[in-house]
Every structure is written in structure tokens, then in C-alpha cells.
Legacy VTK file of the C-alpha trace (Angstrom):
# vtk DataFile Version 3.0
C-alpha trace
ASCII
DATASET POLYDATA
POINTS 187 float
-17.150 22.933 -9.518
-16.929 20.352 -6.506
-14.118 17.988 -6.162
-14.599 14.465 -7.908
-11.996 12.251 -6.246
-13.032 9.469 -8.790
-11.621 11.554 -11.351
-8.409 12.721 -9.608
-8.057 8.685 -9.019
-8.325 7.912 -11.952
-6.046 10.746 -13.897
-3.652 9.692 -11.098
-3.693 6.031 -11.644
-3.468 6.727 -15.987
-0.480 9.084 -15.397
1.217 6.283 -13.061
0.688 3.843 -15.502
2.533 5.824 -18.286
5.565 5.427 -15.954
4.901 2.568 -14.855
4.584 3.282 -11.355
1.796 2.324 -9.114
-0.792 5.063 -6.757
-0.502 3.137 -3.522
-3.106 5.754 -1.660
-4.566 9.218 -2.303
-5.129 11.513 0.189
-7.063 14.909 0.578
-6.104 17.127 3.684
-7.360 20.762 4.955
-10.010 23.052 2.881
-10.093 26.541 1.624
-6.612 27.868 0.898
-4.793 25.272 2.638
-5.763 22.248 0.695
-3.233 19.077 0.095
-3.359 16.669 -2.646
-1.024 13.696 -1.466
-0.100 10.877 -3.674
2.084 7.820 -2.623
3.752 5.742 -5.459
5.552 2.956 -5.159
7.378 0.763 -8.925
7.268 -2.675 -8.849
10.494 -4.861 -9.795
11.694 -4.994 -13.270
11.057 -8.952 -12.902
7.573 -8.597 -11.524
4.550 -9.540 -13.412
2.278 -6.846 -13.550
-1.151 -9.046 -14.333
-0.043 -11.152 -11.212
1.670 -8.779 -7.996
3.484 -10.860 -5.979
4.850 -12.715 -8.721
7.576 -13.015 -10.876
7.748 -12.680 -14.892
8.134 -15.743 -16.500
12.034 -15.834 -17.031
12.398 -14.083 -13.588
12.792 -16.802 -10.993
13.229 -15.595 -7.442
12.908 -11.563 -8.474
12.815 -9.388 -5.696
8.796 -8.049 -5.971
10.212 -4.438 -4.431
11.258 -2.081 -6.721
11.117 1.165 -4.635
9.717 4.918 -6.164
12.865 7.192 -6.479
12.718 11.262 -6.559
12.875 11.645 -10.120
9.975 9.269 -10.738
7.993 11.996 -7.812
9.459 14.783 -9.626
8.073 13.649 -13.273
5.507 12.157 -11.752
4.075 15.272 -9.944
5.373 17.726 -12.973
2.899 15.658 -15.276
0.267 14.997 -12.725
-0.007 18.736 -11.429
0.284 19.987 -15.312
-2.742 17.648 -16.137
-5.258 18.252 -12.996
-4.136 22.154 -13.555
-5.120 21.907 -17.636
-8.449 19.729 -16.999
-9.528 21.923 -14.249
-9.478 18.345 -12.150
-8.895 20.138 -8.587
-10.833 23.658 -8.256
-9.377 26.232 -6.997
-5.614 26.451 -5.297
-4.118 23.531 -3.389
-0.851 21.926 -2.703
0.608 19.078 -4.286
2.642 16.315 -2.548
3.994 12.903 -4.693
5.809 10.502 -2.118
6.898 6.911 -1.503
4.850 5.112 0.513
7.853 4.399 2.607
9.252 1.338 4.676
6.268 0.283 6.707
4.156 1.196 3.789
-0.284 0.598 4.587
-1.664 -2.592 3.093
-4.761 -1.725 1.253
-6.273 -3.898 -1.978
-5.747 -7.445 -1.899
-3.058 -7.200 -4.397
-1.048 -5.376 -1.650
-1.487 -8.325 0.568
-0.382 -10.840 -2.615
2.352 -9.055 -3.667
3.914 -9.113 -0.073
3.673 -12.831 1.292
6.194 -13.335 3.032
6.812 -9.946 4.687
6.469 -8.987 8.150
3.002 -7.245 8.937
1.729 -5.574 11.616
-2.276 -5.321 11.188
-5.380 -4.543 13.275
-8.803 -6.210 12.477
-12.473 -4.999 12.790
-13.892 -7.782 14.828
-12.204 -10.007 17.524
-9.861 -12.892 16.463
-9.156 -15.424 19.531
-10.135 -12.409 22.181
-7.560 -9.952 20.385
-7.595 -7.080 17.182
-3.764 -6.266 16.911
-1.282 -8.722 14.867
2.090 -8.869 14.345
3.507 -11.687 11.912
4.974 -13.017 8.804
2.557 -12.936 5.732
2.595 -16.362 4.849
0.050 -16.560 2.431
-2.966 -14.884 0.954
-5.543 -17.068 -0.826
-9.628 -17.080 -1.009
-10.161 -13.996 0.597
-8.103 -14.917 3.567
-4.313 -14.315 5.057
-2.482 -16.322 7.041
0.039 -15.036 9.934
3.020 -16.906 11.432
2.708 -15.044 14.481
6.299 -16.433 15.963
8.420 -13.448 14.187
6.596 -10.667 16.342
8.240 -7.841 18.164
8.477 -9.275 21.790
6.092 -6.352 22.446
3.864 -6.967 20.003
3.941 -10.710 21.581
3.393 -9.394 25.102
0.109 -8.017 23.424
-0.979 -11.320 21.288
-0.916 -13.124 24.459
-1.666 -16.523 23.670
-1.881 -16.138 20.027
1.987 -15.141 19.767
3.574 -18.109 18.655
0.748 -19.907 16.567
-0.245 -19.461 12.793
-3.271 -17.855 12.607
-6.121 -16.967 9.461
-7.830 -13.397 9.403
-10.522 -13.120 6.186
-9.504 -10.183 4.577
-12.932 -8.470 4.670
-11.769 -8.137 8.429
-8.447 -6.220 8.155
-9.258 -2.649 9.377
-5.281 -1.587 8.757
-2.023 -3.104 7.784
1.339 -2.072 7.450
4.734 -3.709 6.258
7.165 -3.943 9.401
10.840 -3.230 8.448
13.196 -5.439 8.636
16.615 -3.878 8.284
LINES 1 188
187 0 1 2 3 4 5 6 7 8 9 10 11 12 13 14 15 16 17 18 19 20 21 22 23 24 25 26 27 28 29 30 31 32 33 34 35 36 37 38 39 40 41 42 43 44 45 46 47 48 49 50 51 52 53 54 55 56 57 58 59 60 61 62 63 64 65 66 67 68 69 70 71 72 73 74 75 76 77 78 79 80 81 82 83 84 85 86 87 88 89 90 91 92 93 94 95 96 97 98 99 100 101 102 103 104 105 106 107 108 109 110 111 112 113 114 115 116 117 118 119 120 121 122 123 124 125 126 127 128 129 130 131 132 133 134 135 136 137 138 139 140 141 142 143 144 145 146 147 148 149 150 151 152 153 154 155 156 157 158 159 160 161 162 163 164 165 166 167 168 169 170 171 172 173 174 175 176 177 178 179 180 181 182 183 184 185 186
């Protein structure tokens, strides 16, 4: 029986749910013996709206939109998850399961990542050229139509040494042109 990552996905994604936690990314790693199953989760806020990320509940003004995955939601999580791809004969053969947070600096993937974070600092790297350049470092400012926009005055003086003369400006990337992004910490 070959490996249908649709269906892992989506047993994932229903076991999540029942938690209400979110799968963030799934990855497969090595073959024969030494194969890894790796799940990231992250839980939104209690205040956020889950038919809107990004936003608030009605009745929530101002909620914080980051929950944050603790070790007993991996635990239960991975107990449940394991038990059902084990039961349904999901993943052939042996392999090793990992359930983590997606951590700190966490990869932007669907645009729902990108909603739910406006206003956090992003580093990202784009497919095509944008004014003579493909790595970004900025404030998410907003994400609307298809399309972010970057205040690019927050970045890392390094990453500012690299904009060149972007650093400084606000600047639009379409989304269909975001290779990678990540969250950049701010502690």
C-alpha cells in the first residue's frame, strides 16, 4: 500500500480540529526504516474567530490572535493521531512520529497565515524580482486581494544592508509570488 499524503492531511487536519488546534505544515523525511512523520500545530486565541484568522470574535476587541500549542496538546495530539493512522493502516509500514509547535519564527504558508499575522514582523523571499531584489524584511501591514504589503523601515539593519534601496519604503508583493515566509521574533 503506497503512502497517500492526502489522506494523512486530512486525518491530521480532522484530529486537530477535535482539539481545536490547527496543522500548520506536514512533513515526510527519510524512507525504509527510518521514516519521519512531522506535524507542526499551532491553537489560535480563545478570542479569535475561527471563520475569519486574524480576527477577533465578536465580543473580543483587541484579542491577542496567538494562542501558542503547549506539550500536552502534542502529547494528546500525537497519542490520538498515531492511534488513528496505526488503526486505519494510514502510514504503511514502521515510521516515526514527531507533533511540534511551529515555533517563534514559524513559515508563512496559506493566505490565512499571512491574514492572521498583519502586523507582525516577516522576513520573506519571493520567486521573481521586486525593485532588483528577492529577500524582505518588514512589518506585515496588510494582506488584501491577493497581495501583502511590507513597511520595510522595521528591518534588521542587516537585512536593510541587503534591501538596499527598498529598506525604508512600503512596498506590495502579490502573494502568488512569495516563495517563503517566516514570522521574525520580536522578544
Amino acid at each position: 500500500m503506497a503512502l497517500d499524503i492526502d489522506r494523512v492531511r486530512e486525518v491530521a487536519e480532522r484530529v486537530a480540529a477535535s482539539s481545536g488546534l490547527e496543522v500548520v505544515e506536514i512533513e515526510f523525511l527519510g524512507g525504509g526504516k527510518a521514516r519521519m512523520l512531522r506535524v507542526f500545530l499551532d491553537k489560535p486565541a480563545a478570542g479569535a474567530d475561527p471563520l475569519h484568522p486574524g480576527k477577533p470574535k465578536p465580543g473580543f476587541p483587541g484579542a491577542p490572535m496567538l494562542g501558542g500549542v503547549t506539550h500536552g496538546d502534542c502529547a494528546n495530539f500525537s497519542r490520538e493521531f498515531g492511534t488513528i493512522l496505526d488503526v486505519e493502516d494510514v502510514m504503511p509500514g514502521s515510521y516515526t512520529l514527531e507533533v511540534s509547535s511551529p515555533g517563534l519564527d514559524r513559515k508563512l504558508i496559506k493566505a490565512a497565515d499571512f491574514t492572521r499575522f498583519v502586523g507582525s514582523r516577516v522576513k520573506l523571499m519571493t520567486r521573481q524580482l521586486v525593485n532588483n531584489n528577492r529577500h524582505f524584511e518588514g512589518r506585515l501591514e496588510s494582506f488584501e486581494n491577493g497581495r501583502l504589503t511590507l513597511d520595510l523601515s522595521v528591518a534588521s539593519k542587516k537585512s536593510q544592508k541587503k534591501m538596499g534601496a527598498a529598506a525604508g519604503q512600503k512596498l506590495e508583493i502579490e502573494f502568488a509570488n512569495v516563495e517563503k515566509a517566516n514570522l521574525v521574533p520580536e522578544i
